[in-house]
C-alpha positions as CSV (number, residue, x, y, z in Angstrom):
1,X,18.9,124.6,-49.1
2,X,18.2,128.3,-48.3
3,X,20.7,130.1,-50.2
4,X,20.0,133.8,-48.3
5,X,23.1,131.9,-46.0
6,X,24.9,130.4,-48.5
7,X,28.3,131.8,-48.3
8,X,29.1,131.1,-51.9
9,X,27.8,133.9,-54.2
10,X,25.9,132.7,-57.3
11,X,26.6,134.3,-61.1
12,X,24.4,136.9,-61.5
13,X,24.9,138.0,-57.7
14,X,28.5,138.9,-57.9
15,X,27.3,142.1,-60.5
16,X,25.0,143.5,-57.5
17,X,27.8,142.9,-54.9
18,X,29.9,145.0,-57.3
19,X,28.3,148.0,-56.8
20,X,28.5,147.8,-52.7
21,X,32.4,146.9,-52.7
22,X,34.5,149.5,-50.8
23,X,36.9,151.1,-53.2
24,X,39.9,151.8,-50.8
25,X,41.8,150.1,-47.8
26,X,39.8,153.3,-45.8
27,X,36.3,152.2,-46.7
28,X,37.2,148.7,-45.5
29,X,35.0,148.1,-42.1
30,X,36.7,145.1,-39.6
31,X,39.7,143.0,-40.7
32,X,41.6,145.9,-38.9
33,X,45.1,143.9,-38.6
34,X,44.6,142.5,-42.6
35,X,44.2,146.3,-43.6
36,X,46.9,147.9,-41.7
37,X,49.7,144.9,-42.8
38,X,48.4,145.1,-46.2
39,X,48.5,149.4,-46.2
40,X,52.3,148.6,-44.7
41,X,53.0,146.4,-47.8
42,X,51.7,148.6,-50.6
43,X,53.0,152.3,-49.1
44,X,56.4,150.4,-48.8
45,X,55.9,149.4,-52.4
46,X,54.4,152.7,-53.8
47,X,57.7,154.5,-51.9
48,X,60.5,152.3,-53.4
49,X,58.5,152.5,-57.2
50,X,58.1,148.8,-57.4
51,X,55.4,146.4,-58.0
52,X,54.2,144.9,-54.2
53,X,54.9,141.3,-53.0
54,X,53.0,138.3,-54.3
55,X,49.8,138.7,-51.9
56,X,47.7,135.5,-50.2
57,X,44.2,135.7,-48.9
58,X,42.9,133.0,-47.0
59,X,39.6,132.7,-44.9
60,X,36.0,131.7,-45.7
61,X,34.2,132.6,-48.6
62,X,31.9,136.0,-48.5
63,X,34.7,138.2,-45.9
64,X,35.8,140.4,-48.7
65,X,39.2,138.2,-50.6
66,X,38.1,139.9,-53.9
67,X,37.3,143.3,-52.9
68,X,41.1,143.4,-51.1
69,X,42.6,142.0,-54.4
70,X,40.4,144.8,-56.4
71,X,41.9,147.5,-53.7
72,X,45.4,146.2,-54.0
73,X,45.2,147.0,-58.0
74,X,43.4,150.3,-57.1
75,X,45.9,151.2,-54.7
76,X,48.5,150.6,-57.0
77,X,47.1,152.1,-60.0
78,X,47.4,149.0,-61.9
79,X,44.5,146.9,-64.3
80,X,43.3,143.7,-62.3
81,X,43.2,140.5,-64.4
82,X,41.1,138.1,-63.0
83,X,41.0,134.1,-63.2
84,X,40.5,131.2,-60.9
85,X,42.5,127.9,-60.0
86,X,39.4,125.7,-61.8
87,X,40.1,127.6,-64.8
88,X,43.9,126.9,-65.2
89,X,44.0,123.2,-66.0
90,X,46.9,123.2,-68.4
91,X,50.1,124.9,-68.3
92,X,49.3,127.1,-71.8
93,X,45.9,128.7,-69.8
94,X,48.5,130.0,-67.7
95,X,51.2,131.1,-69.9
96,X,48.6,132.6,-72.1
97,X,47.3,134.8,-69.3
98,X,51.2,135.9,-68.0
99,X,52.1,136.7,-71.2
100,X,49.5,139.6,-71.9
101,X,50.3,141.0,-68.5
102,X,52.2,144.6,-68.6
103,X,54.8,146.3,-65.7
104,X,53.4,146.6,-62.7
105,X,49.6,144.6,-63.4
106,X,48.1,142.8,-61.2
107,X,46.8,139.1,-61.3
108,X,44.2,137.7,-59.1
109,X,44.0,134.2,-59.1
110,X,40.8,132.7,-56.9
111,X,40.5,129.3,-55.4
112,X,44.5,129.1,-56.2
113,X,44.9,125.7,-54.1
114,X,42.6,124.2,-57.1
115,X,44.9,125.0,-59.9
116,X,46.6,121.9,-62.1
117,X,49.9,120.9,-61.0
118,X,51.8,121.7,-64.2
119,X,50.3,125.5,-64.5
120,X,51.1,125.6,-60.3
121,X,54.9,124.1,-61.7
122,X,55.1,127.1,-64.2
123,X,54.0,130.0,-61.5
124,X,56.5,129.3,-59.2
125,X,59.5,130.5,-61.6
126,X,56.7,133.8,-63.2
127,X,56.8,134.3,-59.4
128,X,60.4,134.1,-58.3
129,X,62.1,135.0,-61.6
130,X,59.1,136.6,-63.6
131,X,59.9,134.0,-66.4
132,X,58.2,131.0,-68.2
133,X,59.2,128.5,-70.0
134,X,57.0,127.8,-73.4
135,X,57.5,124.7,-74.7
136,X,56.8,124.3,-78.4
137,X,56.6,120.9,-80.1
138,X,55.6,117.3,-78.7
139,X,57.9,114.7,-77.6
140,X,61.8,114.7,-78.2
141,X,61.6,117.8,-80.4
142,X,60.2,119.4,-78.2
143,X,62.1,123.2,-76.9
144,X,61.3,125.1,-74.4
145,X,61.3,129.0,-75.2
146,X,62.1,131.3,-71.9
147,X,59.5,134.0,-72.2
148,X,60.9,137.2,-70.2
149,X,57.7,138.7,-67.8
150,X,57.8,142.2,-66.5
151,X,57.6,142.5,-63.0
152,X,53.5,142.0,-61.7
153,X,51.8,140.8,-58.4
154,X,50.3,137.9,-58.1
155,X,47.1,138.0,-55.3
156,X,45.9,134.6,-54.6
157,X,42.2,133.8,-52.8
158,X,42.0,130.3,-50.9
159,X,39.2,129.3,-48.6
160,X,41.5,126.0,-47.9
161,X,44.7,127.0,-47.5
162,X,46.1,123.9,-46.0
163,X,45.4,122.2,-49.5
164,X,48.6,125.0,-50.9
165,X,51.9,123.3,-51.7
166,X,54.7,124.2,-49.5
167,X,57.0,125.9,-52.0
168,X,53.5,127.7,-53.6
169,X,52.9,129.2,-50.0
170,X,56.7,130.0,-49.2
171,X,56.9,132.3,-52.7
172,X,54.1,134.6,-51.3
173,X,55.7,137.9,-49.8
174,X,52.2,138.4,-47.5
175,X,49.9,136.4,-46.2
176,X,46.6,137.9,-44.8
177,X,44.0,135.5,-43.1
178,X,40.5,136.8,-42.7
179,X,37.9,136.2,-40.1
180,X,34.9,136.3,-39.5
181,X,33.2,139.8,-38.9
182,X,31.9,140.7,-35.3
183,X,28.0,141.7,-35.1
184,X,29.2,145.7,-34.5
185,X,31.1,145.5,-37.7
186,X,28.3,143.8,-39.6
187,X,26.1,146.6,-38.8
188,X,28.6,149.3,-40.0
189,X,28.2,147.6,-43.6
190,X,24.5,147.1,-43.4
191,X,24.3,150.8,-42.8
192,X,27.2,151.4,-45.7
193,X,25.5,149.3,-48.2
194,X,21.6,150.5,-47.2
195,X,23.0,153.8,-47.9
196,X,24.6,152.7,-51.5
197,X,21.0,151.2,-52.2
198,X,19.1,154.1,-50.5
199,X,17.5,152.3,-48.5
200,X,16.0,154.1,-45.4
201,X,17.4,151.9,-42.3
202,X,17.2,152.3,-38.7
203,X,19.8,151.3,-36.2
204,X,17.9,148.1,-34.6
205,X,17.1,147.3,-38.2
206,X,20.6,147.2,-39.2
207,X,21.7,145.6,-36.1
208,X,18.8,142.9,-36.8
209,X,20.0,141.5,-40.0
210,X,24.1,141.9,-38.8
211,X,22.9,139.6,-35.7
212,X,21.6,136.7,-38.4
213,X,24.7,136.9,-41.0
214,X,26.7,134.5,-39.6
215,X,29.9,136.8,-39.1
216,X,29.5,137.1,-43.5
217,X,29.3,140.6,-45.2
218,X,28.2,138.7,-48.2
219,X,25.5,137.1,-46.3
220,X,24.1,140.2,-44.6
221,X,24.2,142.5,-47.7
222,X,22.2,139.2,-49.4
223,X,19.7,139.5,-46.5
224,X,19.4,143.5,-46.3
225,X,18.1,143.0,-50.2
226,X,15.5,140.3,-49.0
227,X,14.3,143.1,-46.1
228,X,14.4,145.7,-48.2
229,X,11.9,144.1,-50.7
230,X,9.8,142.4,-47.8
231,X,9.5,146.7,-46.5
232,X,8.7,147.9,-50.1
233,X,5.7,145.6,-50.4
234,X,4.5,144.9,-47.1
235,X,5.8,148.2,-45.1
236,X,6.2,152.0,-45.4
237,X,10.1,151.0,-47.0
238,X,11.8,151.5,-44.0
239,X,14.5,148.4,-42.7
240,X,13.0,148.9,-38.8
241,X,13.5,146.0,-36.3
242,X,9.7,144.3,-36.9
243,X,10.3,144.6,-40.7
244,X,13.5,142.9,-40.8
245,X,12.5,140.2,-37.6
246,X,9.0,139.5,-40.0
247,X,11.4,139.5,-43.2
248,X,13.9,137.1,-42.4
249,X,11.3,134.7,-40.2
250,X,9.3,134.3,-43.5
251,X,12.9,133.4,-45.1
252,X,13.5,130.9,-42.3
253,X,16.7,132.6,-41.1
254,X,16.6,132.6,-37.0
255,X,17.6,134.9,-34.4
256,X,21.4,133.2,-34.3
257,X,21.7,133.0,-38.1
258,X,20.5,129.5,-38.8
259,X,18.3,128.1,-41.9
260,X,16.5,125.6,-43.0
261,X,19.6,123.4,-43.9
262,X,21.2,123.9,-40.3
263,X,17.6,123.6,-38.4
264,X,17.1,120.5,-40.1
265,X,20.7,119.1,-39.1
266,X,20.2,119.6,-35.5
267,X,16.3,118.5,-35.6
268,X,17.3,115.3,-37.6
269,X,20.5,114.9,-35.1
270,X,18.9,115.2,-32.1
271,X,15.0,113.9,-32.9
272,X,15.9,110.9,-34.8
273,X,19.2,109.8,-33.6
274,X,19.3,110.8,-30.1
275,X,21.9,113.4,-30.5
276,X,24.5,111.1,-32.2
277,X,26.9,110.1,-32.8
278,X,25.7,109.8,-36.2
279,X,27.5,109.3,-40.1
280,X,27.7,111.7,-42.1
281,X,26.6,110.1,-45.4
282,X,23.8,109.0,-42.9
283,X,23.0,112.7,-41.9
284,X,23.0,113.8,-45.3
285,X,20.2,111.4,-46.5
286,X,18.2,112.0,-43.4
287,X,17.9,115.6,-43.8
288,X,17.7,115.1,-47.9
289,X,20.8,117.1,-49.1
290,X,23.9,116.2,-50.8
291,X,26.7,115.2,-48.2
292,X,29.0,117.8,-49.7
293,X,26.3,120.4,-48.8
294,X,25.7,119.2,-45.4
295,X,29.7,119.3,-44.6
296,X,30.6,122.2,-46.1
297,X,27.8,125.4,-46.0
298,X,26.2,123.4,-42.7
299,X,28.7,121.8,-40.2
300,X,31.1,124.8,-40.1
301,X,28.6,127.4,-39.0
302,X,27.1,124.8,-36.6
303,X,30.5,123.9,-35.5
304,X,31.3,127.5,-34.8
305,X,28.2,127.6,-32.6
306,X,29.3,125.1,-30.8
307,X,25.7,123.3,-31.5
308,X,27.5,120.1,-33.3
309,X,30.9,118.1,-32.8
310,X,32.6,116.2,-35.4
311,X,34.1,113.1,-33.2
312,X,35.7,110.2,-34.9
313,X,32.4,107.8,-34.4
314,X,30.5,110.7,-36.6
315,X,28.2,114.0,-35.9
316,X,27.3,114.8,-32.0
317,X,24.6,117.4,-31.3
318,X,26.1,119.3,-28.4
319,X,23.6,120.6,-25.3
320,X,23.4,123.8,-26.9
321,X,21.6,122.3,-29.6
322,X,19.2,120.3,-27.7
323,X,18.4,123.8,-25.8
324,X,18.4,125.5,-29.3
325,X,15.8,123.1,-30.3
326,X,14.0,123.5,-26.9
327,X,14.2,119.5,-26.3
328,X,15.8,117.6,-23.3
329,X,18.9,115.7,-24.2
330,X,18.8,112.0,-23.1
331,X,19.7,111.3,-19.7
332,X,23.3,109.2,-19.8
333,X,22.7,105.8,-18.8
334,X,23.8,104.7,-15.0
335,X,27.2,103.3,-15.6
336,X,26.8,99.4,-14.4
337,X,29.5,98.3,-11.2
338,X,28.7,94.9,-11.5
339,X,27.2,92.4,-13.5
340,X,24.8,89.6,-12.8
């Protein structure tokens, strides 16, 4: 898989996307109605002298869930703690973390929908009463010790939110849903973050790589980097148009954002299996990837193209994606009136 379009960030990439992160709900480019609800929410807060609602952030991975939950605790003035659902898979990982947290802090808990049931049973009261309940001792000796919280907001990142429990979602005061960035927007942060890298960048440059990022910020900062080095060693060090079109064709990323992994899809789709409908499982082995990769960094993006369909008999390329691929999609056969 080519992991310039992966929308995931790896380990050791989250330190360099650190230093391009806008500081402030003002520096934020796109997700205008998220920014303006959320400014609402924490002037309202700042004005009354009170920690803000319990915040959720749901969309896609790479539009930005962290950087609004690192605002939020900027804006406030408050220390950010930060955890994820994964990381909570007993009730005492959770009390642990509440009960270090001071007046007003704020807790960012990412990939919340994957949390343990019994730590997801003790937030809802630390969320409605600021309160847990430690229980010390096993079995009928067992007492449970109420553990008085100070007040603190809770901002929660989910890239499925239909996976959150009911009463989870209901104790959330806001809920902000993010999407995907338009091409004009994209090119505003190229041009932010080539500046915070000083990289010399020219407009049809910048608009070059926003045009291939799939609607991600994460992806087109990923792909300015790749440009950049491609200009250092093979051009003057200036992102232009030819630099970037040269850079990302030797990466395999196309003009419409597509890679390897999603070429390969549609070529497999429509070359060996006449367009479909076609198993997933059966997809996945074809084009040599894992099915979990092929259904979750491939299928949305081709989905959103409108190049695939998922139909209840399986995968179907769509005519986009035979024209995509510059092939002829299979004539439909004659329907038959009557029979011999």
């Amino acid at each position: 898989m080519n992991d310039l379009t992966a929308p995931d960030a790896e380990v050791d990439e989250r330190a360099i996307e650190a230093a391009l992160r806008p500081r402030s709900l003002d520096e934020v480019v796109g997700q205008q109605r998220v920014r303006d609800q959320l400014g609402l929410v924490l002037e309202a807060a700042r004005l009354r002298e009170r920690a803000p609602d319990h915040v959720l952030l749901s969309g896609p991975p790479g539009l930005g869930k962290t950087t609004l939950a690192m605002i939020i605790a900027a804006e406030v003035g408050a220390p950010l703690r930060l955890t994820s659902g994964p990381a909570l898979t007993h009730a005492g990982d959770l009390a642990a973390i509440l009960s270090g947290m001071n007046d007003g802090d704020v807790l960012f808990v990412d990939e919340i929908h994957r949390m343990s049931r019994a730590a997801e049973e003790m937030l809802y009261l630390a969320m409605e009463d600021f309160r847990v309940d430690v229980v010390i001792g096993k079995g009928p000796g067992a007492t449970a010790i109420p553990l008085e919280l100070p007040p603190f907001t809770l901002v929660g990142a989910t890239t499925r939110a239909g996976l959150l429990p009911g009463p989870l979602r209901d104790r959330f005061g806001f809920t902000g849903h993010l999407e995907f960035y338009a091409p004009h927007e994209l090119e505003r942060i190229v041009h932010r973050s080539a500046g915070l890298l000083d990289v010399p960048t020219t407009g049809e440059g910048a608009a070059e790589i926003a045009s291939r990022s799939r609607g991600t910020p994460r992806i087109a900062n990923r792909l300015l980097r790749r440009v950049r080095d491609y200009a250092q060693v093979r051009g003057d060090g200036t992102v232009g148009l030819e630099v970037a079109r040269k850079a990302l064709d030797l990466y395999e990323v196309d003009e419409l954002g597509l890679d390897r992994l999603d070429r390969g899809v549609l070529d497999v789709l429509c070359r060996r299996f006449g367009g479909g409908p076609v198993g997933l499982s059966t997809l996945a082995v074809a084009v040599g990837e894992e099915r979990e990769t092929v259904e979750e960094v491939a299928e949305p993006f081709l989905v959103r193209l409108g190049f695939l369909a998922r139909t209840p008999r399986g995968r179907v390329a769509t005519p986009a994606a035979w024209a995509h691929l510059g092939l002829t999609p299979p004539s439909a056969p004659e329907p038959v009136l009557f029979e011999e």
